[in-house]
N, C-alpha and C positions, 0 to 999 in steps of 0.2 A: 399437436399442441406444442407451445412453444415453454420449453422448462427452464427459468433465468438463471444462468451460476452466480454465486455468492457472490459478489465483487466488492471490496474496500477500499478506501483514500484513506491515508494516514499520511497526515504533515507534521513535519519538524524543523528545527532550526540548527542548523550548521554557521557555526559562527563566520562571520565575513573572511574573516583575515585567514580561516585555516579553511577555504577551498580548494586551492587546489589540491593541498594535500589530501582532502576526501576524497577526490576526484581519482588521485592517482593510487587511494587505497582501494578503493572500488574498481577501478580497471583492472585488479588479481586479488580480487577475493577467496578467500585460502576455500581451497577443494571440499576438505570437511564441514565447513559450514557451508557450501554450496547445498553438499550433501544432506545435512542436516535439514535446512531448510524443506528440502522437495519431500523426504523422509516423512516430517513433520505436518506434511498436506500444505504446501505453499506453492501452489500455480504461477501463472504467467507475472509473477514477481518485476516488477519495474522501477528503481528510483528516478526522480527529475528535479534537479537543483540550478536553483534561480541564482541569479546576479549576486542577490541580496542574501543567501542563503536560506533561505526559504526552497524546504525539502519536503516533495510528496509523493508518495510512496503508492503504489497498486498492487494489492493481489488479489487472487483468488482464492476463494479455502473454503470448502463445506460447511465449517466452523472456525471462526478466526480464532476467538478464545481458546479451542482445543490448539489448533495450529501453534497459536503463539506458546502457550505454557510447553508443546512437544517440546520444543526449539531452544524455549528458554529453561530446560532442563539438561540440555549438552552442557560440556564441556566447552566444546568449542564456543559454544557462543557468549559463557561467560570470561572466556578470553578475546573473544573479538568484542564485544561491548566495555572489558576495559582498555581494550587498543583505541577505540574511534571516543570514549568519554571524555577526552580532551578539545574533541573538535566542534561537541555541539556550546549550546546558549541555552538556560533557565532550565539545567536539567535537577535544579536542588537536589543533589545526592543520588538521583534514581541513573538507572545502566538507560542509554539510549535508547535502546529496546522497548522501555517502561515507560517512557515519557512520549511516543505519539498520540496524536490528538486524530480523533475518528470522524472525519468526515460525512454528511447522509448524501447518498446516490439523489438527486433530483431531476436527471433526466437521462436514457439510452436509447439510441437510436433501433438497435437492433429491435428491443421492448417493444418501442412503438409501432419499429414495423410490422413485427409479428401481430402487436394487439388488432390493427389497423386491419389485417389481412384477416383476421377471424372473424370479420362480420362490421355491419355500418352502426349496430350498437355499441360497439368497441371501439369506431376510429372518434378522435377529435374534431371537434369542428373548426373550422377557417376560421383565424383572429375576425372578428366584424361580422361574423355570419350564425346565425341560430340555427340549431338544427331541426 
């Protein structure tokens, strides 16, 4: 049977004008809060920033809530969230950290295929086709 990892989307907004410099903060992001992070239970961790600054974010985490509070209990990372707090948009006074917005999963490949393999009362039917 197939068991799905927790997976999350969290988007934010990085203000236009101060991309690249996120860009180039995040190309050495300081060790400790690397560390913090994985510590913290934060998996396959990925940011993706748009033209537009539109930022969204993936992890993994057994519990995202536990994860995020671990994290947002360093040190480190209330100094790394007042480093990058100048670079986001409409964060009204909160650390960037505390201003993603949480995405619902609505569709994974993997899921499917697994569901699909467990039996014909599990797979989906063909757009046009009844089962």
């Amino acid at each position: 049977m197939h068991e799905s990892v927790p997976r999350y989307c969290l988007v934010g907004q990085v203000r236009p004008d101060r991309l690249d410099e996120y860009r180039r903060r995040h190309a050495e992001v300081w060790p400790e809060l690397l560390n913090a992070l994985k510590d913290a239970g934060w998996r396959q961790y990925s940011l993706f920033l748009g033209t537009d600054g539109l930022l969204v974010g993936y992890v993994e985490a057994d519990d995202l809530a536990a994860a995020q509070a671990a994290v947002e209990a360093t040190e480190v990372n209330a100094a790394w969230q007042r480093e990058m707090s100048d670079l986001f948009a409409g964060l009204d006074g909160q650390p960037p950290d505390q201003n993603w917005r949480l995405l619902d999963e609505v569709f994974n490949l993997d899921d499917q295929l697994a569901a699909a393999r467990s039996g014909p009362d599990a797979r989906p039917t063909e757009p046009g086709k009844d089962r």
